[in-house]
C-alpha positions in Angstrom: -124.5 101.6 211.4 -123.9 104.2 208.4 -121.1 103.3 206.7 -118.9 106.3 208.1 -119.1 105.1 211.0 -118.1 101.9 210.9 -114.4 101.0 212.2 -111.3 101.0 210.2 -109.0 98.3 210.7 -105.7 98.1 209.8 -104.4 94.3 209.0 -100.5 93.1 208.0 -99.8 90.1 206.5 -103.2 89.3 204.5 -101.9 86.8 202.2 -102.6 83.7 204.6 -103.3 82.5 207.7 -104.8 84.1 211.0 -104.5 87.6 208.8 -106.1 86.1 206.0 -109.2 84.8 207.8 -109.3 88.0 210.1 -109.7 90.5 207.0 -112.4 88.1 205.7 -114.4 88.0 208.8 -113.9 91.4 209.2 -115.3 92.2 205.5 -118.4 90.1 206.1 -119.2 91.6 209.7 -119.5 95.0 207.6 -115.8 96.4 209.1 -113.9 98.4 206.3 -110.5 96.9 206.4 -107.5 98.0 204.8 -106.2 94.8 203.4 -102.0 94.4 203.2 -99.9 92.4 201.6 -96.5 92.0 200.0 -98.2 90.7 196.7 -101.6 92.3 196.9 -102.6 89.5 194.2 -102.5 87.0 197.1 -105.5 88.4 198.6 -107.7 89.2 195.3 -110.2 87.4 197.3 -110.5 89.9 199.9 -110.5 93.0 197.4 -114.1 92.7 196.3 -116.0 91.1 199.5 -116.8 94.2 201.6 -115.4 97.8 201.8 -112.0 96.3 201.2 -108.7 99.0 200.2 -105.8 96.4 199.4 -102.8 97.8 199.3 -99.3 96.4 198.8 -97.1 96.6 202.2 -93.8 95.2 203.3 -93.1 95.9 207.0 -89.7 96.1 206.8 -90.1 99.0 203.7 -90.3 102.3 205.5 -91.1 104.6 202.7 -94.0 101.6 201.4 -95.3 101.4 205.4 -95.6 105.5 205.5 -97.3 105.2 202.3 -99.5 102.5 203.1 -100.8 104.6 206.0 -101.3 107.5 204.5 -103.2 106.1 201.4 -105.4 104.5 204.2 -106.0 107.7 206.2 -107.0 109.6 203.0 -109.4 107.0 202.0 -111.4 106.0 205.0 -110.2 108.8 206.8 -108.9 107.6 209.9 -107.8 104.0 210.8 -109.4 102.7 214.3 -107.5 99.6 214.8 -104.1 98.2 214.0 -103.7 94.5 214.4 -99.8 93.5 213.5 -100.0 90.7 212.2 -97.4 90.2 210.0 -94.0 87.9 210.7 -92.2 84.8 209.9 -90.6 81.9 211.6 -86.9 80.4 211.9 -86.4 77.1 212.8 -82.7 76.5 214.5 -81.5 75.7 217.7 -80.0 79.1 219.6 -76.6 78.0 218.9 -76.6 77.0 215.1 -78.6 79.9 214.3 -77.7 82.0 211.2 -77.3 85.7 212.4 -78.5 86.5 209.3 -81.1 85.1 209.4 -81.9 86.0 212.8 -81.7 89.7 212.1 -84.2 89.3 209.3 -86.7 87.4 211.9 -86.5 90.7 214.5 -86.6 92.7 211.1 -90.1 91.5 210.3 -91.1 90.3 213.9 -90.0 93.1 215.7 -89.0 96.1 213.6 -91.5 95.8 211.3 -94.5 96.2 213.9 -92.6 98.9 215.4 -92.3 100.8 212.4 -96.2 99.9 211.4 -97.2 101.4 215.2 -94.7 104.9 214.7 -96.7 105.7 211.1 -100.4 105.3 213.0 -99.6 106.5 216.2 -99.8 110.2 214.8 -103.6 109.8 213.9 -105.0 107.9 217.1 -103.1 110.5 219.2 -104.8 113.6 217.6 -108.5 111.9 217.6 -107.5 110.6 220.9 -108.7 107.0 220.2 -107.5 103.7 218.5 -106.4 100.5 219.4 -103.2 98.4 218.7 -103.4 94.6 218.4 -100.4 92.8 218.1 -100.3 89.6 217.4 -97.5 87.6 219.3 -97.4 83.4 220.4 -97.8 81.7 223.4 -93.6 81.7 222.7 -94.2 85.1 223.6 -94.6 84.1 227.3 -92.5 80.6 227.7 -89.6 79.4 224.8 -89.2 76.0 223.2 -86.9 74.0 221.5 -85.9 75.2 217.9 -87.6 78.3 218.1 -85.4 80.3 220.6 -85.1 83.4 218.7 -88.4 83.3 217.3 -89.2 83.5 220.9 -87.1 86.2 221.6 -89.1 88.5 218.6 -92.2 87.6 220.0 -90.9 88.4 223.7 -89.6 91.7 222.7 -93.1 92.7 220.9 -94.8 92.0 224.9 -92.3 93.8 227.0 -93.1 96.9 223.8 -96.8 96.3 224.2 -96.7 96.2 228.2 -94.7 100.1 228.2 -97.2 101.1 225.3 -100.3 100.2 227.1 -99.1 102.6 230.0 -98.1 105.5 227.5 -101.3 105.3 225.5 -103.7 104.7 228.1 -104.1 108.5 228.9 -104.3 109.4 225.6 -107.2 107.2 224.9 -105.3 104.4 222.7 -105.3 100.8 223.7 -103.0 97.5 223.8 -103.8 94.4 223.1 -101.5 91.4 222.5 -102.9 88.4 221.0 -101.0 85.1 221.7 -102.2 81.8 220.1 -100.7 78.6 220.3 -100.9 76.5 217.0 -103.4 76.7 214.1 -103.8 75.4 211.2 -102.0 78.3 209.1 -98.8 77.3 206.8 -96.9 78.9 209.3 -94.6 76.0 209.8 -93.9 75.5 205.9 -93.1 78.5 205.3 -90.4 78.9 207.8 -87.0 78.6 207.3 -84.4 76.5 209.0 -81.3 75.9 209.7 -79.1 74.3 207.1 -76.8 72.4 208.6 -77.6 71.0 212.0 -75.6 70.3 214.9 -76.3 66.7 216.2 -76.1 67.7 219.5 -79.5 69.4 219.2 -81.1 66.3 217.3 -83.5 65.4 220.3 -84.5 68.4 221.5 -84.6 71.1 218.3 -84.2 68.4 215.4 -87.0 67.0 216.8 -88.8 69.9 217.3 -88.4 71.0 213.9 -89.5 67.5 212.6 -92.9 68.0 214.5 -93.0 71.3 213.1 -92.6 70.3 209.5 -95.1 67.6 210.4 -98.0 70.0 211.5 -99.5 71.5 208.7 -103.5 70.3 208.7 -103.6 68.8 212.3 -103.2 71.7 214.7 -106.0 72.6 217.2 -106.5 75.8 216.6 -109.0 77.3 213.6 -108.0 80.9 212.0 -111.8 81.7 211.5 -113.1 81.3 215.1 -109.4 82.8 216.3 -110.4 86.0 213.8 -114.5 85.9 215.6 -112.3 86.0 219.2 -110.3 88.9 218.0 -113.2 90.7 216.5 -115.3 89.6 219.7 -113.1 90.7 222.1 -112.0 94.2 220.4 -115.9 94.8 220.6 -116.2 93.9 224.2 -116.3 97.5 226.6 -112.7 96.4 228.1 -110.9 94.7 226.2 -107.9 93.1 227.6 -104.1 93.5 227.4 -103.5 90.1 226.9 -105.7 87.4 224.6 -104.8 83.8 224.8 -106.2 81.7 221.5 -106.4 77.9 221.5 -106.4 75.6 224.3 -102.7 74.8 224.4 -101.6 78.6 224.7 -104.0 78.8 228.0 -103.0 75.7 229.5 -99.3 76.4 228.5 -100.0 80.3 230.3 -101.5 78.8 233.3 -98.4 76.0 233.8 -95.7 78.9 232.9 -97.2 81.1 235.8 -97.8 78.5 238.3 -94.2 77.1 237.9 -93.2 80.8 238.3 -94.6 81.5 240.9 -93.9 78.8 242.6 -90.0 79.4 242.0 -90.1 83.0 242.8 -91.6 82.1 246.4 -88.7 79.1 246.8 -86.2 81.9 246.6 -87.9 84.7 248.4 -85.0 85.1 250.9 -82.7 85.4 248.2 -84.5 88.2 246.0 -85.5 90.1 249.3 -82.0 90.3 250.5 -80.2 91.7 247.5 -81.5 95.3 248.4 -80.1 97.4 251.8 -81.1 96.7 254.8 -84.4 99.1 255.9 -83.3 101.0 258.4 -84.8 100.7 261.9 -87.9 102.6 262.6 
């Protein structure tokens, strides 16, 4: 393919992790990526593996993200495909949560994509293609322990996705949402948590965050064959709204909507009854 051709992705949070390996695997498939970063030296790597433009972005930095954008756009003329990837966790049960904190999580988790989506929206809707990707958690479709609001970020950035896929579809822009359980990212170090815990929650968040802290180099799921299942499945002639990575977030999906469903039908009656009555015929 000549090299004007070939798609331009768009990638947050470079510095580590599932972004990290996706901007490398996208370098060496011959993609030209625009590689972001709050410290652009963290991914000095990346800068001279393919047709890499690294530049440094903070989501929650309007002026920097409309910047970002528009360097790109100028450069490689167009950007294809945006995959939000960037956030951060916060480890607390619901109750002994820091609202600062918490804001901060929806600033990044939430906000952030939103205001990364606003600044390329403008330039998939006049070419009349593009794609978003944005990367969620299987806590984007069930909550646990010690994560509640974390949960709540990612839940937000579905419901968003779900309206967008409908708005953009006519315009020829899709929607993806990636949601992988845990990989072997440093995801869990680098969260924060709460700093003075309620005992009350010490067996079902404490020990959540415990197994959290524990995690680091023993979860299932591998950034580089997640980044080859993105990569894959954006290629594919359909790709889908949703994109489950790892073998926990599928079985987890498939349990959540079972038990779901199964609930909905017990109260049928009830849910069915809560409207007027249809009038006779």
């Amino acid at each position: 393919m000549d090299t004007s051709q070939r798609p331009v992705w768009l990638v947050t949070g470079c510095s580590s992790g599932l972004g990290h390996a996706l901007a490398r695997q996208l370098l060496l498939d011959g993609y030209r990526v625009i590689v972001t970063a709050r410290e652009p030296s963290s991914v000095s790597d990346l800068a001279e593996l393919g047709d890499a433009l690294v530049l440094a972005l903070d989501v929650c930095d309007a002026d920097q993200v409309e910047a970002a954008v528009a360097h790109a756009e100028a450069h490689f003329g167009r950007i294809d495909v945006l995959v939000n990837n960037a956030g951060i966790g916060y480890f607390a049960a619901v109750e002994e949560s820091d609202p600062a904190q918490v804001r901060r999580l929806f600033e990044v988790n939430y906000f952030g994509l939103t205001r990364m989506i606003g600044a390329v929206l403008p330039g998939m809707r006049a070419r009349r293609s593009g794609w978003l990707v944005n990367v969620t958690s299987i806590g984007g479709l069930c909550g646990f322990p010690a994560v509640g609001h974390y949960c709540a970020s990612k839940f937000a950035v579905e419901g968003l996705s779900e309206a967008l896929a409908q708005e953009l579809a006519p315009l020829g822009i899709g929607v993806t949402l990636v949601e992988p359980s845990a990989f072997r990212t440093e995801w869990a170090v680098s969260a924060t948590a709460v700093a003075e815990p309620m005992a009350d929650y010490d067996a079902t968040a404490g020990a959540a965050i415990r197994a959290y802290r524990d995690s680091p180099g023993k979860q299932a799921g591998d950034p580089v064959r997640a980044a080859r299942a993105i990569i894959a499945t954006l290629a594919s002639p359909r790709p889908p709204l949703r994109l489950l990575l790892g073998n926990r977030a599928f079985d987890t999906a498939m349990a959540v909507f079972a038990c779901q469903r199964e609930e909905f039908a017990a109260w049928e009656d009830s849910s069915r009854g809560a409207d007027y009555p249809q009038e006779a015929a």
